[in-house]
BALOBA-1460 file (C-alpha; in Angstrom, 3 decimals):
// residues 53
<rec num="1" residu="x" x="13.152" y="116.723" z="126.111"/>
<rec num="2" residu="x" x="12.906" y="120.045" z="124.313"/>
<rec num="3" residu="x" x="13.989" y="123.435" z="125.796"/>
<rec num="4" residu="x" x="11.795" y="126.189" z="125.805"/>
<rec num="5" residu="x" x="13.563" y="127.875" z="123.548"/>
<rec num="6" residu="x" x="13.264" y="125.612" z="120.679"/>
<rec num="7" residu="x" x="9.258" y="125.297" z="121.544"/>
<rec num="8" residu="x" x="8.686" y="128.876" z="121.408"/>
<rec num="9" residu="x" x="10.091" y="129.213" z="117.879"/>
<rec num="10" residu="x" x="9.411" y="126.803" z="115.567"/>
<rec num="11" residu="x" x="9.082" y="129.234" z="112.205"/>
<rec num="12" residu="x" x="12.677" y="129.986" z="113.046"/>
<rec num="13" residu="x" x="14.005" y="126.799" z="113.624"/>
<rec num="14" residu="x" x="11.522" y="125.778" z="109.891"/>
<rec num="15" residu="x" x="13.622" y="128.854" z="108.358"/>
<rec num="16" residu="x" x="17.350" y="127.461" z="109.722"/>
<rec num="17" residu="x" x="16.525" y="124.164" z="108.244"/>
<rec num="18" residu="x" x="15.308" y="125.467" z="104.837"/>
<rec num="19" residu="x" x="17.912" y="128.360" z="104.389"/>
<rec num="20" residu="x" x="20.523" y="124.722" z="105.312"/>
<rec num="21" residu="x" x="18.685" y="123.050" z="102.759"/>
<rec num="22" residu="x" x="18.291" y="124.820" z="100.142"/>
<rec num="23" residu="x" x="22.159" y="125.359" z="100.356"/>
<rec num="24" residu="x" x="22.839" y="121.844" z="99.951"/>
<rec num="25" residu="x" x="21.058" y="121.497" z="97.255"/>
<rec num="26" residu="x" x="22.698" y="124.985" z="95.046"/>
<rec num="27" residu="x" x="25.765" y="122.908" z="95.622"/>
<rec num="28" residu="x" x="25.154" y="119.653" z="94.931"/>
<rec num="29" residu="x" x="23.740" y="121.257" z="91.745"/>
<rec num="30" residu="x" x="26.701" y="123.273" z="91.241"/>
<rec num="31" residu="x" x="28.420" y="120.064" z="91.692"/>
<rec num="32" residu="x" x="26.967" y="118.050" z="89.319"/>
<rec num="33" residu="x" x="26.690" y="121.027" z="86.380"/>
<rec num="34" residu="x" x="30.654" y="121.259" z="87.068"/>
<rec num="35" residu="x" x="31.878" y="117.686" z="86.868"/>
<rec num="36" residu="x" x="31.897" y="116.071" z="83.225"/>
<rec num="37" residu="x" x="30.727" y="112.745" z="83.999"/>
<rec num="38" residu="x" x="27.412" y="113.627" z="85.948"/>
<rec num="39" residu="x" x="25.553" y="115.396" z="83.019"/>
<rec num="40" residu="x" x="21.945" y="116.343" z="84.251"/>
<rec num="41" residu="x" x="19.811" y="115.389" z="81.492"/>
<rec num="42" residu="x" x="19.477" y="112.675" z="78.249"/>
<rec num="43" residu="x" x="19.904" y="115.432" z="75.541"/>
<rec num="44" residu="x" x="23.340" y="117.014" z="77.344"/>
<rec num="45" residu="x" x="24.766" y="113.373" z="77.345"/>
<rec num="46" residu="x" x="23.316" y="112.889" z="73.342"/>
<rec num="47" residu="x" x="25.020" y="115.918" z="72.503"/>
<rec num="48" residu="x" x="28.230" y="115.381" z="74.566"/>
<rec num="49" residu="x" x="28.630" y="112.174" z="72.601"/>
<rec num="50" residu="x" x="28.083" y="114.015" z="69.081"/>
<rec num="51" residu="x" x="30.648" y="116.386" z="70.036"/>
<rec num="52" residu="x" x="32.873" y="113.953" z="70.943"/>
<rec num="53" residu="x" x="32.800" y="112.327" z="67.487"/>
């Protein structure tokens, strides 16, 4: 059963979940453009391997 508090604001509660969100996902990004082995696109991993050589 939801409180009344949590009914009368739903915008804030929409605003929590984005701001939590969009959080995760700036570091999962930041995560993946940091760690060598998960490179984002096709043409980063083509040229990785031609600088490798």
């Amino acid at each position: 059963m939801p409180d009344k508090k949590t009914e009368k604001r739903p915008l804030r509660n929409m605003i929590i979940f984005l701001t939590v969100a969009a959080a995760i996902a700036v570091a999962i990004l930041a995560y993946t453009a940091r760690s060598p082995g998960h490179l984002n696109s096709p043409a980063e991993r083509d040229a990785e391997k031609v600088s490798r050589q």
